[in-house]
Backbone bond lengths (Angstrom), bond angles and torsions (degrees), N, CA, C in turn:
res aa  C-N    CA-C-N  psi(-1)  N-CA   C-N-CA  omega(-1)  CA-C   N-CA-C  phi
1 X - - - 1.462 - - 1.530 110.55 -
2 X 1.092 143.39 157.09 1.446 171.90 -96.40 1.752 104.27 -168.68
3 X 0.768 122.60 47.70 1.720 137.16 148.77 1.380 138.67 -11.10
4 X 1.187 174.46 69.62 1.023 147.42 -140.41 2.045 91.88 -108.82
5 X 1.384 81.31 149.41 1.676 103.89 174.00 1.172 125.14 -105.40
6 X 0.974 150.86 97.65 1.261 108.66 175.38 1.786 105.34 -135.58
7 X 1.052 118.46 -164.16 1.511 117.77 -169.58 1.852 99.08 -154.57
8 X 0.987 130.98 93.44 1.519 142.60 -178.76 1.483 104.18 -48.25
9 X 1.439 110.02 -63.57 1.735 93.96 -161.38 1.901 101.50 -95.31
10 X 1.429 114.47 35.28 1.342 96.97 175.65 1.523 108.49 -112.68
11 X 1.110 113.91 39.92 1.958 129.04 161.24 1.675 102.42 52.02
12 X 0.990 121.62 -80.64 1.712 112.60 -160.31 1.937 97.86 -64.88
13 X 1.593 116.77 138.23 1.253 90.85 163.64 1.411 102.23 114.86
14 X 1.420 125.64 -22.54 1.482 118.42 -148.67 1.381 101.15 -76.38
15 X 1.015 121.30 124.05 1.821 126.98 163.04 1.267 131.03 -135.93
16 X 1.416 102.05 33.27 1.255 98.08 176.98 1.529 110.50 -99.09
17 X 1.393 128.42 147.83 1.721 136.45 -162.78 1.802 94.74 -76.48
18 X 1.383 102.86 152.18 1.448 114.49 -163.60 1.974 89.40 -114.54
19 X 1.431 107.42 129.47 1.707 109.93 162.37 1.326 99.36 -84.21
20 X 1.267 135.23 129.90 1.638 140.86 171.32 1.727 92.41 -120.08
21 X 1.449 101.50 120.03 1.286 134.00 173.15 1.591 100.08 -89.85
22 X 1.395 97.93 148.45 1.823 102.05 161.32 1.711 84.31 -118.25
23 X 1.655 87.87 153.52 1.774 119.16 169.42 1.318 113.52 -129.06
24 X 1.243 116.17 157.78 1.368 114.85 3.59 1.948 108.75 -99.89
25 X 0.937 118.33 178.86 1.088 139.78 16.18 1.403 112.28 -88.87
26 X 1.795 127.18 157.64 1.265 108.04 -178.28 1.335 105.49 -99.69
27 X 1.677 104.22 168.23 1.500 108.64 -166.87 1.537 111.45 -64.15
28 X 1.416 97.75 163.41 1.736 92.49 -157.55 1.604 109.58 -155.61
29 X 1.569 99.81 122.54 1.174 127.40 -160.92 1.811 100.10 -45.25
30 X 1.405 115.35 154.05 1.318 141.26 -161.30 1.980 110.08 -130.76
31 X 1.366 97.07 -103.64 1.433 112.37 161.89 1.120 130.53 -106.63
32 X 1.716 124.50 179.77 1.102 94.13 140.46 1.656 83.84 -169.32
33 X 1.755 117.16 176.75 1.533 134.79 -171.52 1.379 122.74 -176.28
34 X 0.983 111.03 -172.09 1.725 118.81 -179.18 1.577 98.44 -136.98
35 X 1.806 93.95 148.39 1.838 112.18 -168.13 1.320 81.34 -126.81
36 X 1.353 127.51 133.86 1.530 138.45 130.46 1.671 150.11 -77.98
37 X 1.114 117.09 113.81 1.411 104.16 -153.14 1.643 107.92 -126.00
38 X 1.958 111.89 128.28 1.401 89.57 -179.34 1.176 116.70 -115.20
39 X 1.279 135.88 -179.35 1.290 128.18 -137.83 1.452 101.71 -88.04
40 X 1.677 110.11 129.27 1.283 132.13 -160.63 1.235 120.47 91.49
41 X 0.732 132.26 24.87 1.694 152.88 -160.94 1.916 107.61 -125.54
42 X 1.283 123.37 108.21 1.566 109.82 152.26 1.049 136.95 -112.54
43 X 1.452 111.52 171.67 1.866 120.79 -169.74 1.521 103.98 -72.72
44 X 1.438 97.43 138.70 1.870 111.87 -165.89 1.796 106.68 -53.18
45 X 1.617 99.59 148.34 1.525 88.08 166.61 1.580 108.25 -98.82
46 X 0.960 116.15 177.32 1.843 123.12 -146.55 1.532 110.36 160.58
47 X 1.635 113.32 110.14 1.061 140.27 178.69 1.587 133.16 -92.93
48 X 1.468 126.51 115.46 1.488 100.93 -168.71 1.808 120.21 41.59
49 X 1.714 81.51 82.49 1.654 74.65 173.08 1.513 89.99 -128.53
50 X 1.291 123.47 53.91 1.638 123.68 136.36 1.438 107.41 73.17
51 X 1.925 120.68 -11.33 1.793 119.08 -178.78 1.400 88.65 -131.32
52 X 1.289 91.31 164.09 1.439 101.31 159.83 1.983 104.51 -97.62
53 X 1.112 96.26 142.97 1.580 124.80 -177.10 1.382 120.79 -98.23
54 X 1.683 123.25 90.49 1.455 123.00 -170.44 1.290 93.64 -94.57
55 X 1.464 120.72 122.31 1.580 117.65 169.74 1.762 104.79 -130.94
56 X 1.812 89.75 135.86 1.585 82.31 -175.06 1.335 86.88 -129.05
57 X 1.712 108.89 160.09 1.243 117.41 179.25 1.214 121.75 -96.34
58 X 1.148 135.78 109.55 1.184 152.52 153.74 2.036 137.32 -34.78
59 X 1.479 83.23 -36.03 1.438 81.67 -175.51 1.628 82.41 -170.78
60 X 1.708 114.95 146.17 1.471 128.72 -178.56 1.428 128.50 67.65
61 X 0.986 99.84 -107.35 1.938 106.21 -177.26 1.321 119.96 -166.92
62 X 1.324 136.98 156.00 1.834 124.55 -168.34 1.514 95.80 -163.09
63 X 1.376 109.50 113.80 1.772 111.86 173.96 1.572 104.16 -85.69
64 X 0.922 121.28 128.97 1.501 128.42 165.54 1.777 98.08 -122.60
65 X 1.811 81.16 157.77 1.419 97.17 166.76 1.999 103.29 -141.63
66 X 1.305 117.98 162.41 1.149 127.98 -166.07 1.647 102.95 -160.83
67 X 1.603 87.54 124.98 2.064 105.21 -158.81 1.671 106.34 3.84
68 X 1.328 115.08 65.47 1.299 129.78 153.92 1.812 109.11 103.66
69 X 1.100 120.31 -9.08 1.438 108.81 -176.40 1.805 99.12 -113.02
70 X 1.534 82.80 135.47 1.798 92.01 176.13 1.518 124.25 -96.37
71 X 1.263 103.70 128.71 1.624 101.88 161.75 1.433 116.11 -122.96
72 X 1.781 110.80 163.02 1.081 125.95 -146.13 1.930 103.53 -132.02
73 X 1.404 86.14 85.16 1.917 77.43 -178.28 1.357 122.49 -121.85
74 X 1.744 86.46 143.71 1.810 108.33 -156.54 2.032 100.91 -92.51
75 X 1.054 82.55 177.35 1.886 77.35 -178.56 1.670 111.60 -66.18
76 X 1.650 122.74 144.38 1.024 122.90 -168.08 1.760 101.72 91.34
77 X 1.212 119.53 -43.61 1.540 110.56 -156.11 1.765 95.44 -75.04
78 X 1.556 112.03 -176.05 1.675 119.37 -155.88 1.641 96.97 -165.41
79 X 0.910 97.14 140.80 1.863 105.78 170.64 1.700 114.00 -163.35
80 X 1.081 99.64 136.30 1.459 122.07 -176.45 1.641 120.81 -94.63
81 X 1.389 114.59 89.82 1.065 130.83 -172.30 1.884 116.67 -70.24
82 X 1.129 113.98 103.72 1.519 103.71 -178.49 1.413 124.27 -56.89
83 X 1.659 120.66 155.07 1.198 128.50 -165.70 1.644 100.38 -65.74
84 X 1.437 117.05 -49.83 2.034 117.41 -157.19 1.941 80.11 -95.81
85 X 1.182 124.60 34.56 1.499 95.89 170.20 1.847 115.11 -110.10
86 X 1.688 110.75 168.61 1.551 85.80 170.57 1.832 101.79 -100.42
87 X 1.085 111.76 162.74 1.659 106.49 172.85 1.790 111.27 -165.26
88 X 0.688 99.21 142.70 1.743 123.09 -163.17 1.206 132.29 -153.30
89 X 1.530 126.05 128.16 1.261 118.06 176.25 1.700 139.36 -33.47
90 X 1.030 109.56 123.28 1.700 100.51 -148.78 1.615 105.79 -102.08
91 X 1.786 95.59 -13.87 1.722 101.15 172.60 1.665 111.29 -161.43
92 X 0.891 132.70 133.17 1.656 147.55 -176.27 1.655 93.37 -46.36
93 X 1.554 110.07 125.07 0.963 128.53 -160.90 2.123 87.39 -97.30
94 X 1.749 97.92 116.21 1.411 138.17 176.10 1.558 102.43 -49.20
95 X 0.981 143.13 -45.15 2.187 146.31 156.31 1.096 96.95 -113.31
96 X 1.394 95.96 173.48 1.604 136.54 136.60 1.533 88.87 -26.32
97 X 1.682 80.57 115.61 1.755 102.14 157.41 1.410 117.94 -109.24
98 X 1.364 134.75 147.88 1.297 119.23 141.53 1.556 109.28 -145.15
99 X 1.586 99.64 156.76 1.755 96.78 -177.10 1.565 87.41 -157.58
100 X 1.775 88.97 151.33 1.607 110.97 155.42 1.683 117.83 -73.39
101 X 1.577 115.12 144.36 1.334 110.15 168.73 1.385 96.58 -127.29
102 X 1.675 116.20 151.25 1.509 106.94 163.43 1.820 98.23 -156.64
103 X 1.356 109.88 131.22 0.976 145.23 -164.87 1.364 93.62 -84.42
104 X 1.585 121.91 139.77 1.405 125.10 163.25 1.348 100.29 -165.70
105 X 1.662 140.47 -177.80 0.977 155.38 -142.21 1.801 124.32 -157.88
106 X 1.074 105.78 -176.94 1.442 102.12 172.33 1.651 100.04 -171.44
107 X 1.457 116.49 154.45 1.198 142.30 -169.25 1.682 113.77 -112.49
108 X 1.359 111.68 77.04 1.683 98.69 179.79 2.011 94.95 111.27
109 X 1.016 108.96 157.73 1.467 131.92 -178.61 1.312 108.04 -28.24
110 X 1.648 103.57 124.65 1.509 116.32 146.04 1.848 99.16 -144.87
111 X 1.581 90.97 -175.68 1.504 120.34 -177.99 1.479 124.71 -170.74
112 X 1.547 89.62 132.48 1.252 83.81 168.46 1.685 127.52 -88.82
113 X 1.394 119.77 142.09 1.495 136.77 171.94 0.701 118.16 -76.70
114 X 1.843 133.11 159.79 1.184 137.83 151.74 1.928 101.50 -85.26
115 X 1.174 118.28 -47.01 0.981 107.86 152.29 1.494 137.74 -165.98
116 X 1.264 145.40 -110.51 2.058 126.29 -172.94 1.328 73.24 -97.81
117 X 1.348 144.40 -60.93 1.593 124.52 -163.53 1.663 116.06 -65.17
118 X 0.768 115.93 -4.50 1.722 104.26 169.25 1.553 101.84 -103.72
119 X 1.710 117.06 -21.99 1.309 102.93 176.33 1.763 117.24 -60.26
120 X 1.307 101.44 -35.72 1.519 111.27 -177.80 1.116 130.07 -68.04
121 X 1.577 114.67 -23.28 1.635 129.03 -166.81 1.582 90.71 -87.49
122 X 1.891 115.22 -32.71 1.890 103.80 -162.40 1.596 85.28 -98.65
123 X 1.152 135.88 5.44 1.861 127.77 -164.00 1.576 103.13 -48.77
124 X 1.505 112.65 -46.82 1.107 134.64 -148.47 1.992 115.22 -78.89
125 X 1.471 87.13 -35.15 0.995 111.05 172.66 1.919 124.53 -87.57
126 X 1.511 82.23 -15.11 2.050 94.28 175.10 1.373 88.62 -93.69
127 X 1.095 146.32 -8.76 1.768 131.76 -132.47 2.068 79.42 -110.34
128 X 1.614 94.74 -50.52 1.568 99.31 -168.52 1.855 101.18 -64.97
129 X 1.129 110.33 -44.77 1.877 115.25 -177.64 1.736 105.31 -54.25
130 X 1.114 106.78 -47.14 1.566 109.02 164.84 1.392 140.57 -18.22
131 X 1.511 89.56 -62.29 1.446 124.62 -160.31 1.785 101.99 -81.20
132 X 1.653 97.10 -32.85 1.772 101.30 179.38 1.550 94.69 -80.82
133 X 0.917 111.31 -39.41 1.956 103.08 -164.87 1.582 119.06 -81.84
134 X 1.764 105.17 -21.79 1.462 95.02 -174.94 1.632 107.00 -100.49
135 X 1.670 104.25 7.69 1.483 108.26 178.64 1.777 114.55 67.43
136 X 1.777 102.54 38.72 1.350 118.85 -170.07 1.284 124.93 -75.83
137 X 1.341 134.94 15.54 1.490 145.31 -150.72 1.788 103.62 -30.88
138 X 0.893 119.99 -51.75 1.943 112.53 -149.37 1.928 103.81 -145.04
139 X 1.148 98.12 27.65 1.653 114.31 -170.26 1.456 113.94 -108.59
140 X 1.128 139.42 112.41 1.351 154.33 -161.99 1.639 92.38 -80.74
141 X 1.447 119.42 113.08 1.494 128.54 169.45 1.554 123.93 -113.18
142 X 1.582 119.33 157.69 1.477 123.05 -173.36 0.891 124.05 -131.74
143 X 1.506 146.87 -168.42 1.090 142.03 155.13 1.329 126.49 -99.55
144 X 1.458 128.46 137.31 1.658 127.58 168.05 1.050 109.88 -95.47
145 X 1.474 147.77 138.18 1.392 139.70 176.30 1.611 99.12 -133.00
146 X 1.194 97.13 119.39 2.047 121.99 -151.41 1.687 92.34 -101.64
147 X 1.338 162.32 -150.84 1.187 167.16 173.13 1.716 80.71 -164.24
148 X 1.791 97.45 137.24 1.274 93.35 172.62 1.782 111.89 -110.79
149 X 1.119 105.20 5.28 1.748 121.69 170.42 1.664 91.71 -120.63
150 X 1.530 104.97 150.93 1.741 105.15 172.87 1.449 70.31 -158.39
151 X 2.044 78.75 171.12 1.455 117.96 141.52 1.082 126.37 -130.92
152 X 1.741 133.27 110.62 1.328 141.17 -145.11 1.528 101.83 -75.23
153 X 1.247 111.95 115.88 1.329 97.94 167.97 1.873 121.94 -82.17
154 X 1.245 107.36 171.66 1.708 111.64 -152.83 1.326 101.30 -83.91
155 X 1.453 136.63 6.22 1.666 128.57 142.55 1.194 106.40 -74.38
156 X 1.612 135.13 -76.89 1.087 136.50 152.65 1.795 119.15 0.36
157 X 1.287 118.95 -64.84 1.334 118.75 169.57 1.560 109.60 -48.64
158 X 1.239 139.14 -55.27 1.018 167.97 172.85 2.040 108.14 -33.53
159 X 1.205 100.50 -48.24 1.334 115.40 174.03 1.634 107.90 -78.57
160 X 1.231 120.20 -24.41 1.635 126.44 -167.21 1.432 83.88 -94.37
161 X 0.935 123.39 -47.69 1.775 115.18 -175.21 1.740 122.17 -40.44
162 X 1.351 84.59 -48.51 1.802 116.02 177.00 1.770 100.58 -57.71
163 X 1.340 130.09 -22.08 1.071 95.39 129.59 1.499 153.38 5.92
164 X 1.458 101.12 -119.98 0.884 122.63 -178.81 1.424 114.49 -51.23
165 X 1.232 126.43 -42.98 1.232 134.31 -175.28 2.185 106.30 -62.92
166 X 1.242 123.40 -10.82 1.397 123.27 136.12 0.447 110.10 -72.52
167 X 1.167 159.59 -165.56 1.605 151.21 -149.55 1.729 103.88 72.40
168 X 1.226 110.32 -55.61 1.384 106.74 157.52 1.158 129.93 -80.25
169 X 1.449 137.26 14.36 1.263 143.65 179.72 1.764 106.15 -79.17
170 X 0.734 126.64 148.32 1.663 129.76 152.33 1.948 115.24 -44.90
171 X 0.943 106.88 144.51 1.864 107.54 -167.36 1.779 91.56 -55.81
172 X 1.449 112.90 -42.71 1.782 99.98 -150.42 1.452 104.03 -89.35
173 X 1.792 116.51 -7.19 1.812 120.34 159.58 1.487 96.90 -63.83
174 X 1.469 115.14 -68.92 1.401 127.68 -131.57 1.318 101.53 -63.18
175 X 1.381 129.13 -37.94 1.664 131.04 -159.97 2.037 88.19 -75.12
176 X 1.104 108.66 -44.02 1.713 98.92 171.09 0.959 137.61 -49.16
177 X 1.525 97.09 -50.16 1.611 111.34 174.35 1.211 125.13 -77.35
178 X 1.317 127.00 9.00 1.483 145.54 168.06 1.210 114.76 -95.63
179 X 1.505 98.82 -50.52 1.898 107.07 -172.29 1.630 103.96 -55.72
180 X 1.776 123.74 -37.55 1.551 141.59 -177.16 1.166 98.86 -74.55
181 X 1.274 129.21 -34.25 1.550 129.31 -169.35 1.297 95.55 -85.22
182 X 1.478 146.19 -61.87 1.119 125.08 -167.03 1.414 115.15 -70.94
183 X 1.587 130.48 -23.28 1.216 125.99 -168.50 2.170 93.49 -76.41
184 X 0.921 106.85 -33.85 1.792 101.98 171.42 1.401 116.96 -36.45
185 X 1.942 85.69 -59.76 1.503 94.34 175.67 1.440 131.38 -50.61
186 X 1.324 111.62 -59.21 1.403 131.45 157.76 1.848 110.77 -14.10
187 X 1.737 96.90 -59.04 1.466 100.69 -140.44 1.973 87.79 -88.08
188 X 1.342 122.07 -23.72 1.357 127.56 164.06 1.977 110.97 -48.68
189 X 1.285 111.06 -45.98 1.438 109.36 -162.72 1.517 91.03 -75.31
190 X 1.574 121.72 -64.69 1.194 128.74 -178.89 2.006 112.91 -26.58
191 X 1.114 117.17 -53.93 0.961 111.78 -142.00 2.223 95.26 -97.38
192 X 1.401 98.37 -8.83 1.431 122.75 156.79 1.139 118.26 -68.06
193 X 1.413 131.43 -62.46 1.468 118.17 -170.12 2.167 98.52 -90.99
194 X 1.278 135.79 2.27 1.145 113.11 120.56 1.457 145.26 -62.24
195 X 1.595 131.96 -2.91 1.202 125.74 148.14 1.414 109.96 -61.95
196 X 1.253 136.20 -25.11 1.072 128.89 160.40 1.689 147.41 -54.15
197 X 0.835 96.86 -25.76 1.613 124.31 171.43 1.323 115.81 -77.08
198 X 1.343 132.97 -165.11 1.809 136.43 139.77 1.159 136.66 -62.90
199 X 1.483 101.95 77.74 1.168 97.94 -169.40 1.532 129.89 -67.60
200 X 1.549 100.38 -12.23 1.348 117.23 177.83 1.939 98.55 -59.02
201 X 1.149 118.32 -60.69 1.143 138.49 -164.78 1.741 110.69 -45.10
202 X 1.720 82.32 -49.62 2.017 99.88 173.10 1.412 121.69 -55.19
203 X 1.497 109.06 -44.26 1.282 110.40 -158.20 1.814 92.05 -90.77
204 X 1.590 136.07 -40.46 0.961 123.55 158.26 1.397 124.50 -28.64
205 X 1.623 111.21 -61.63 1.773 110.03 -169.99 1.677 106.37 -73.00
206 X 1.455 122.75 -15.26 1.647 127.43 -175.97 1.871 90.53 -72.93
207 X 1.466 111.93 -43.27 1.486 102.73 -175.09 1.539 109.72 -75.45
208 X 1.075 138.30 -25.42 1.584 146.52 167.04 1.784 94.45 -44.00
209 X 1.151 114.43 -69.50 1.410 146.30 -138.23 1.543 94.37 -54.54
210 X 1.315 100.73 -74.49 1.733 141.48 171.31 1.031 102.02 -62.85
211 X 1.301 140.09 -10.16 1.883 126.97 153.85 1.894 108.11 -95.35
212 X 1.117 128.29 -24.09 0.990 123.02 -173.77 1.667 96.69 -87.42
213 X 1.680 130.70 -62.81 1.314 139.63 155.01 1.766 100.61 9.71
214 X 1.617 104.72 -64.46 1.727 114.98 -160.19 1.485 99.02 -88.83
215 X 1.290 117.53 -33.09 1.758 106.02 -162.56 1.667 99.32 -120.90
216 X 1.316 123.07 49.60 1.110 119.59 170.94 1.728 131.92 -70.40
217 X 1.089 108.29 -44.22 1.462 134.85 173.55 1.810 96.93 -51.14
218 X 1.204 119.83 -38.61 1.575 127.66 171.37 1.372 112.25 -59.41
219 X 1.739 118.18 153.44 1.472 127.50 167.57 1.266 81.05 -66.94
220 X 1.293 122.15 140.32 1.334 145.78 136.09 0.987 113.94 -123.05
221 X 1.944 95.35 132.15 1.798 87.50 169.24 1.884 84.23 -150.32
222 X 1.904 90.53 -161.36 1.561 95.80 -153.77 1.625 106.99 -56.06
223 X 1.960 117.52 -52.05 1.105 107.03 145.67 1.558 157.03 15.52
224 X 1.312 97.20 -77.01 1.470 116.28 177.57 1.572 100.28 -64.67
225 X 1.284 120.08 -69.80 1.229 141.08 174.27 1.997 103.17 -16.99
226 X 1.170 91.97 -61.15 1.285 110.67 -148.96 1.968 88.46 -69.68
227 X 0.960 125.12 -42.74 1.501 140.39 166.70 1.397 99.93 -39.92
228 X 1.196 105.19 -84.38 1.834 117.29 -167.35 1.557 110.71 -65.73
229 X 1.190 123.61 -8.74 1.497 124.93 -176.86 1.415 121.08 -119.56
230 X 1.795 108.47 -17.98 1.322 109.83 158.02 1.810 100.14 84.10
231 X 1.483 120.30 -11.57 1.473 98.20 178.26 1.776 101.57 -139.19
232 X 1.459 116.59 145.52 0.882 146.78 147.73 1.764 113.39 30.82
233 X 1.089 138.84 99.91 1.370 124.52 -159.60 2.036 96.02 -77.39
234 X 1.083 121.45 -16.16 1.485 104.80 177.73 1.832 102.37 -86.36
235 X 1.433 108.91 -34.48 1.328 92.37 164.20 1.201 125.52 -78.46
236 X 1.399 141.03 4.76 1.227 141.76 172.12 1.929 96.93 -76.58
237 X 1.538 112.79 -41.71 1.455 118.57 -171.49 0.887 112.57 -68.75
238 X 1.589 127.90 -43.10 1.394 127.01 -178.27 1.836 104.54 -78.12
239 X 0.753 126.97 -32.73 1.663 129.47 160.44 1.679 106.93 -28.90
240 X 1.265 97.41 -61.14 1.667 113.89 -150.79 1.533 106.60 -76.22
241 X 1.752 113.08 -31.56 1.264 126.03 178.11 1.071 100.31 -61.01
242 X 1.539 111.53 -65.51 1.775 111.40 -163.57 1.303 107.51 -63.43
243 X 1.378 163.48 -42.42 1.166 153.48 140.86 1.416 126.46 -58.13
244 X 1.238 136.56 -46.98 1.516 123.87 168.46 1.797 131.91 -81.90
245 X 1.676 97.19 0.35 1.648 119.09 -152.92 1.442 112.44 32.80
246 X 1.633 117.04 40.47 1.860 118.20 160.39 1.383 111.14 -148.61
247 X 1.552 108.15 141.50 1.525 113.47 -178.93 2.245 102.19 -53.48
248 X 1.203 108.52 161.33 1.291 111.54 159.90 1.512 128.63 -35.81
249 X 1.009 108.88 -60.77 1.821 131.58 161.46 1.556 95.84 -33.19
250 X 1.557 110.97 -77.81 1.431 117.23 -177.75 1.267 134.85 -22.48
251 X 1.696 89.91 -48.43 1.657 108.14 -175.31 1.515 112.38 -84.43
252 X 1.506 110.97 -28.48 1.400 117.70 -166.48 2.086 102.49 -70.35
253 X 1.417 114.85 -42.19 1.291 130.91 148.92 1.522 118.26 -41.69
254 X 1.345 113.55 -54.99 1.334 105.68 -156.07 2.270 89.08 -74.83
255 X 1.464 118.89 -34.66 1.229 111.16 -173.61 1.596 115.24 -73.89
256 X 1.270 96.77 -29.39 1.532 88.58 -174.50 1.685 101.04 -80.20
257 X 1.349 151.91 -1.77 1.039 133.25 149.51 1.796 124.33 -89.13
258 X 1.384 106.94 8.50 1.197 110.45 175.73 1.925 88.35 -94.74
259 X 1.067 119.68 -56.53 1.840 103.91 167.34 1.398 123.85 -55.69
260 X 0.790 110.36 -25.90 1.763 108.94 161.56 1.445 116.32 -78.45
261 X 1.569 128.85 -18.38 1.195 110.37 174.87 2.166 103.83 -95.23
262 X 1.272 85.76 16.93 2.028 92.86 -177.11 1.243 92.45 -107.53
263 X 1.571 146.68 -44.51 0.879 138.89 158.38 1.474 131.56 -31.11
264 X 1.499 110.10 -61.21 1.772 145.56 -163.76 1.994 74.58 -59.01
265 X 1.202 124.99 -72.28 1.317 132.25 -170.92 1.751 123.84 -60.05
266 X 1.355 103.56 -21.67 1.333 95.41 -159.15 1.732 102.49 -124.77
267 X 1.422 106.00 8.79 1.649 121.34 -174.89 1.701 112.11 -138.92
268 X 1.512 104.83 166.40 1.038 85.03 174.50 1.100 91.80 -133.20
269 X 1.298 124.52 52.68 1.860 139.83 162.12 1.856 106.77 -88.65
270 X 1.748 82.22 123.79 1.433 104.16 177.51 1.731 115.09 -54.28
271 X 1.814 102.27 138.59 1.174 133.51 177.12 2.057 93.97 -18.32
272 X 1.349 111.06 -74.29 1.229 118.37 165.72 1.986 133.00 -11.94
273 X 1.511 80.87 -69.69 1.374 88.96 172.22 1.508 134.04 -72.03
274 X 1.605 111.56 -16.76 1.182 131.76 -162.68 1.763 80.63 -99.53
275 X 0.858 152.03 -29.38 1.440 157.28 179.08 1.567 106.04 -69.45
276 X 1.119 117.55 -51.90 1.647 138.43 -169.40 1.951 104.35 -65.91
277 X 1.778 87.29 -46.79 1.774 102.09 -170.80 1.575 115.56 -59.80
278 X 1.725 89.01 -45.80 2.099 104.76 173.12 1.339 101.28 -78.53
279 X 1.108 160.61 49.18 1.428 149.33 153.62 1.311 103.70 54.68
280 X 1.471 125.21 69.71 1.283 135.05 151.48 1.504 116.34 -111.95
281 X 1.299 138.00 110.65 1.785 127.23 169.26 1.249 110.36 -65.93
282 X 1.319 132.89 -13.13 1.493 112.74 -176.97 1.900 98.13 -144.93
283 X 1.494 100.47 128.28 1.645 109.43 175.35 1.608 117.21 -56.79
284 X 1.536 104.35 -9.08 1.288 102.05 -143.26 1.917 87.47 -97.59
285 X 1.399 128.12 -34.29 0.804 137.83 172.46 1.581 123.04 -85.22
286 X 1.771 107.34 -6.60 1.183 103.31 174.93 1.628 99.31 -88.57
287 X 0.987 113.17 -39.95 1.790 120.86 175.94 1.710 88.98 -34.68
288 X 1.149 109.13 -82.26 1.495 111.89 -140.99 1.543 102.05 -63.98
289 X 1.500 121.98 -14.30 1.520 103.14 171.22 1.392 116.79 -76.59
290 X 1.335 102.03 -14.20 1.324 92.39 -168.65 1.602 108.77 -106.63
291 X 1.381 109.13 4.10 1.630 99.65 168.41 1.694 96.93 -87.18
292 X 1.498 121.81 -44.77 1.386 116.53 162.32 1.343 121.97 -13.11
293 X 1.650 119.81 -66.63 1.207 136.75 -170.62 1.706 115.63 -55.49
294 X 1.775 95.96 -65.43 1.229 121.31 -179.85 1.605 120.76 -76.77
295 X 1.236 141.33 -17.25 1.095 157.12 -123.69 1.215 123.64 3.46
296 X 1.915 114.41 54.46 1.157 134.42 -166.11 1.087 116.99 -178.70
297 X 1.648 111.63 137.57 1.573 128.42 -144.68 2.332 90.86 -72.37
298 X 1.272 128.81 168.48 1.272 122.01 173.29 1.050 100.02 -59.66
299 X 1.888 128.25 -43.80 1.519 118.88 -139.63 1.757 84.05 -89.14
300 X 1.027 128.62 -6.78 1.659 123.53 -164.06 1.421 101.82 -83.84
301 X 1.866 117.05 -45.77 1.220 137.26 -171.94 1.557 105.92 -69.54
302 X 1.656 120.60 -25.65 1.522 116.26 175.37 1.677 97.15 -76.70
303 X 1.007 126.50 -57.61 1.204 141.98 -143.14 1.851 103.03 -56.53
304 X 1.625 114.01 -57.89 1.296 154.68 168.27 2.117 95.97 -44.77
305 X 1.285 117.61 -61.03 1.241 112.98 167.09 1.167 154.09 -50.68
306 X 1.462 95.49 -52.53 1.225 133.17 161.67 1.710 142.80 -107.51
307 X 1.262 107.12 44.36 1.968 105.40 -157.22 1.332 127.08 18.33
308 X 1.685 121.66 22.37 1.184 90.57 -170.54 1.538 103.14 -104.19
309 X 1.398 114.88 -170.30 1.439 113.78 169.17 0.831 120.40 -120.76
């Protein structure tokens, strides 16, 4: 049989497909247990079962397959089984197996990648699907980028253990201390298979991000940028693309009408003033970007939210 190998945090080589979640909300723990398996024995087949399925191996070896491609995981290794997929043992597991599984979910857009560059080219396009499905009106959202092959490293293992070790908790601790425990986990892998990527690129567009975030209400432009950030305004753009898929400008637009639609909702300061507050000089042009954006006038978008008129 035809195997795939792979090893996540060992840099040259990486091919394993990335799940990129949009947030919030973030994905969020479900169940979870241990399967034992002895040698000659395989993992159940099971179709569309509605979670996604993180199973890591613990001890021996476990062939899986998933709508036709096989993987092959050794102790330490982890794979993320999709919710609408079918997947089944693909070969009689060689020892004593054992592994953790834990079931969790998500609310609103994901996908799977082939890899961080296709996550980035569709981001833009999951970011907008999001926003219709999780019923996101005026909520600032991101990306998670999950590895759907790993290799757990032995802190990481360490945290999956903790598990089980609730188990002795009381039901109304334990479901907490799981839901926090897995989002750790979560936020450990995530922020791992971005060392993988550009990171130069990341930490550039995080400083774009986080200067516009604070000085929005300000003219900003490429200029300014280029002053307070010390690099290159086309490399500031190409930064911002490859991680946010929008030039600086883009984003500085796209945030200041996401605060104007928190405003429009959460004040009862005129179209005008809410224009003046986000660093717009003229209402007349802040209107129209933002029916552009929204495909709806501000006073239409209060009205639609909130009953009023």
């Amino acid at each position: 049989m035809n195997f795939k190998y792979f090893n996540l945090f060992g840099g040259a080589g990486l091919e394993s497909p990335i799940l990129h979640f949009i947030t919030p909300p973030i994905p969020y723990f479900i169940d979870c247990g241990r399967a034992y398996y002895e040698a000659g024995e395989y993992h159940i087949s099971r179709s569309d079962i509605g979670v996604f399925d993180l199973i890591v191996v613990t001890r021996g070896s476990l062939a899986l397959s998933e709508n036709g491609t096989e993987w092959l995981l050794n102790q330490g290794d982890a794979l993320i089984l999709k919710p609408d997929g079918h997947h089944y043992g693909s070969a009689a597991c060689k020892t004593e197996t054992e592994m953790i599984w834990i079931h969790f979910q998500t609310y609103g857009s994901w996908r799977e990648s082939a890899n961080m560059d296709e996550c980035l080219a569709n981001q833009a396009e999951l970011i907008e699907t999001h926003k219709v499905s999780a019923y996101l009106n005026h909520c600032d959202v991101c990306s998670i980028f999950i590895p759907k092959r790993m290799h757990i490293a032995s802190k990481d293992m360490e945290l999956l253990e903790h598990f089980s070790q609730l188990d002795q908790e009381p039901q109304s601790m334990r479901n907490w201390k799981r839901q926090a425990t897995f989002q750790q986990f979560m936020q450990y892998l995530d922020l791992g298979l971005s060392s993988l990527s550009d990171v130069a690129a990341i930490r550039i567009a995080e400083k774009v991000e986080l200067y516009i975030r604070h000085n929005y209400p300000l003219p900003i432009s490429n200029p300014m940028l280029q002053k307070e950030l010390n690099y290159h305004p086309n490399y500031l753009a190409r930064s911002m693309l490859k991680v946010y898929g929008m030039t600086p400008m883009e984003y500085l637009l796209h945030y200041r009408i996401e605060q104007a639609k928190k405003l429009l909702l959460q004040t009862a300061w005129s179209v005008a003033r809410i224009a003046e507050e986000i660093g717009f000089n003229h209402v007349s042009y802040f209107s129209s970007c933002f029916s552009k954006k929204e495909g709806i006038s501000p006073s239409n978008f209060r009205s639609k939210f909130t009953n009023s008129d």
